[in-house]
N, C-alpha and C positions, 0 to 999 in steps of 0.2 A: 508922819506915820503915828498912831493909836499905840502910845506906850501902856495902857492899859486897857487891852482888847477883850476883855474880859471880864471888864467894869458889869457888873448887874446880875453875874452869874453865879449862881450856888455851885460849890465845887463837895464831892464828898468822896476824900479817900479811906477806904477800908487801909489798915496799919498802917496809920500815918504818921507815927511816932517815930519811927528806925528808918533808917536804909532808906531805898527806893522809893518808899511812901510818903517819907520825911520830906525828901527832895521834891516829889512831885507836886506835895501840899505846899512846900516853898514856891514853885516854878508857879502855881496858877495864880498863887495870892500875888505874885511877882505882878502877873499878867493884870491884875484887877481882881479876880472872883475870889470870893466870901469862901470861908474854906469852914467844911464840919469835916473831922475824921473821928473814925476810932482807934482806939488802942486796948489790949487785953489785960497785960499785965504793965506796971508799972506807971504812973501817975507823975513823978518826976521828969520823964522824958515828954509825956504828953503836953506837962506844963511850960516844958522849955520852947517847944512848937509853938504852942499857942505863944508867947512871948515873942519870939524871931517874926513870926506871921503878922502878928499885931505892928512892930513899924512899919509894912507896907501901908499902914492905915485901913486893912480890909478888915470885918468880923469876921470872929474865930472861932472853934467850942472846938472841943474832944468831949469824945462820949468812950466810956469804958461798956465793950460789947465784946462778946463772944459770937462772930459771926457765921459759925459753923452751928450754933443755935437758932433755931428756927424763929422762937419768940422773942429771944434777944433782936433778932435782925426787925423784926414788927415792931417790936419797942423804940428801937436805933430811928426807923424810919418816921415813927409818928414825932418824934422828939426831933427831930431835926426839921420835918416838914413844921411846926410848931413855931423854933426857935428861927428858921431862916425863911421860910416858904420853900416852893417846888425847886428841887435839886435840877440842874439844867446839864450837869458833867459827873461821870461816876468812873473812877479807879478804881479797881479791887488789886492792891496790894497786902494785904491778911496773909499770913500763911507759917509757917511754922518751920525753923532754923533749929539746929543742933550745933552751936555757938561754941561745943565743947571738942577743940581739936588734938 
């Protein structure tokens, strides 16, 4: 069995840095595929991702995007099409918590 089924594929989670997005971006780079996410706020968590992703041996990047922005998401896209080639798997995990209970 293909422990990395997933070898060759661009992976791109929207909030990839937290929660669900975090996990997902770990699960594919698990799998093989190259992982681009973004994250909005916060720089530190995104860097941690990138870090954990990296000993799977896959490429990694965070791009800080606002993707409820229209040209943010054009920007996000050219830059990752750039940095990785054509995305093959897309996530959208983005979305917005009220953490405060």
């Amino acid at each position: 069995m293909n422990s990395t089924p997933l070898q060759g594929r661009i992976g791109l989670v929207t909030g990839g840095s937290r929660g669900i997005g975090r996990a997902i971006a770990s699960a594919l780079a698990e799998a093989g595929a190259d992982i681009a996410f973004t994250y909005n706020n916060g720089k530190a968590p995104a860097d941690d991702v990138c870090a954990e992703v990296g000993k799977t041996g896959v490429r990694c990047k965070a791009y800080k995007a606002n993707i409820a922005e229209p040209e943010q998401v054009n920007i996000l896209a050219e830059s990752v099409r750039k940095d990785f080639g054509n995305v093959s798997i897309i996530v959208n995990c983005a979305g917005i918590t009220n953490d405060k209970s």
